[in-house]
C-alpha positions in Angstrom: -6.9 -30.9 -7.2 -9.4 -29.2 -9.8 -12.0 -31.2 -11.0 -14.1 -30.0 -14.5 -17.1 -31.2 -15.5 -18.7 -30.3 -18.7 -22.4 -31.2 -20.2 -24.5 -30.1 -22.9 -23.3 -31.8 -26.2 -25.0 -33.5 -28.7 -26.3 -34.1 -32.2 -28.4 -30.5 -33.6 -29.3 -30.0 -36.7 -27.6 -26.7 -39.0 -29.0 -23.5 -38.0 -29.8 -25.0 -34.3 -28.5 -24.3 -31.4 -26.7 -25.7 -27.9 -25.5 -24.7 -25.0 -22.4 -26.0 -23.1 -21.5 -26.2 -19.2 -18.2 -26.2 -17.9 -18.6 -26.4 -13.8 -15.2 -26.5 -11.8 -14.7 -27.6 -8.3 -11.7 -28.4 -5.9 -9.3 -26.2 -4.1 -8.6 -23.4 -5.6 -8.4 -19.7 -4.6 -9.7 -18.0 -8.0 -10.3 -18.9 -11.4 -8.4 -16.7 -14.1 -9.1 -17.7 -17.6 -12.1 -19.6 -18.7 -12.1 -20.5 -22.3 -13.7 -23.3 -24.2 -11.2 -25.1 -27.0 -12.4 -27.3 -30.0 -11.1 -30.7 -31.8 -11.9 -32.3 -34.9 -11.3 -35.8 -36.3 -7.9 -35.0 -37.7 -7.3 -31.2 -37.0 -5.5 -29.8 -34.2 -7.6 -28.6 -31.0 -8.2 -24.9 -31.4 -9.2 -22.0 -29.5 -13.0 -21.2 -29.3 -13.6 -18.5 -27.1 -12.2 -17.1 -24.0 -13.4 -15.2 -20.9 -11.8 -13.4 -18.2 -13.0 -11.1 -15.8 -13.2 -8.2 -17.7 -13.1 -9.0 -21.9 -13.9 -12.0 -24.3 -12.8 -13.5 -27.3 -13.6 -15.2 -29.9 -12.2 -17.3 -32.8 -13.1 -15.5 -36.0 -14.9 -18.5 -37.0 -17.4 -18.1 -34.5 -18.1 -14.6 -33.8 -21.4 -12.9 -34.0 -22.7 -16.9 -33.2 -21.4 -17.8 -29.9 -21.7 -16.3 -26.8 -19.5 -17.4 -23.7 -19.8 -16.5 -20.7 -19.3 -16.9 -16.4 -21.2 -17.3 -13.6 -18.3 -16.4 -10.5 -20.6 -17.9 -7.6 -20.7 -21.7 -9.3 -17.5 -21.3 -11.0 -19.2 -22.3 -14.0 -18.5 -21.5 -17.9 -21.2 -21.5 -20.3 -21.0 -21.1 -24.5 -23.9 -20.6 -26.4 -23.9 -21.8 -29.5 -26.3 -20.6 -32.2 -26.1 -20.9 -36.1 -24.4 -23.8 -36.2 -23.0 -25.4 -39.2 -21.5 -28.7 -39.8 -18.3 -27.0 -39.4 -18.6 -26.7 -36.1 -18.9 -30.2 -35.4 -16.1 -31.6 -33.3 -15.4 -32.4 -29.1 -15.6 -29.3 -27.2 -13.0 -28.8 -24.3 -13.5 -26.1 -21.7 -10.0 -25.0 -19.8 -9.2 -22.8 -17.0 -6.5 -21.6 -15.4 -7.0 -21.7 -11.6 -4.6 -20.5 -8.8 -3.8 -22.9 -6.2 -1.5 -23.4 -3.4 0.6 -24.8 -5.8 0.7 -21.4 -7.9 -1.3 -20.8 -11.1 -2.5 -24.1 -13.1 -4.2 -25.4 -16.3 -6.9 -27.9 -15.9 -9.0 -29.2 -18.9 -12.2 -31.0 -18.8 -12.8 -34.5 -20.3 -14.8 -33.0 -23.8 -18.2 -33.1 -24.7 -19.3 -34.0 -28.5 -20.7 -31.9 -30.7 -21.7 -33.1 -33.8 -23.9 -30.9 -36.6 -25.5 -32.4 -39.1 -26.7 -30.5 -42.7 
């Protein structure tokens, strides 16, 4: 069983910033993918910005304002979000992909709100 637990949401104003956590615990014997996914009220969740061991990415929407990244030895995800816009308001989820004795899984954590106001 994984377990994901994010923090760092809340209510900034446009042109502020946040940072969000993502900190995964359970069994597991490495973490693949890291990647942080958005939602808003009536739009499909999207992809935000991903990070594996060795590249990033980023949804063109975002680039050049937020910054993901991983610390290995707390199997935690950050994003860095600066610049915002009232665009970016929406529930953040983070995702990773985990391999376990059960072979390679998706696990999502339970979504942090963001909301920007203009």
């Amino acid at each position: 069983q994984v377990q994901l637990v994010e923090s760092g949401g809340g209510l900034v104003q446009a042109g502020g910033s946040l940072r969000l956590s993502c900190a995964a615990s359970g069994t597991f014997f490495g973490i693949y993918n890291m990647a942080w996914y958005r939602q808003a009220p009536g739009k499909q969740r999207e992809p935000v910005a991903a990070i594996t061991s060795d590249s990033t990415n980023y949804a063109d929407s975002v680039k050049g304002r937020f910054t993901i990244s991983r610390d290995n030895a707390k199997n935690t995800v950050y994003l860095q979000m600066n610049s915002l816009k009232p665009e970016d308001t929406a529930v953040y989820y983070c995702n990773v992909r985990v391999n376990t004795r059960w072979g390679l899984g998706d696990y999502w954590g339970q979504g942090t709100q963001v909301t920007v106001s203009s």
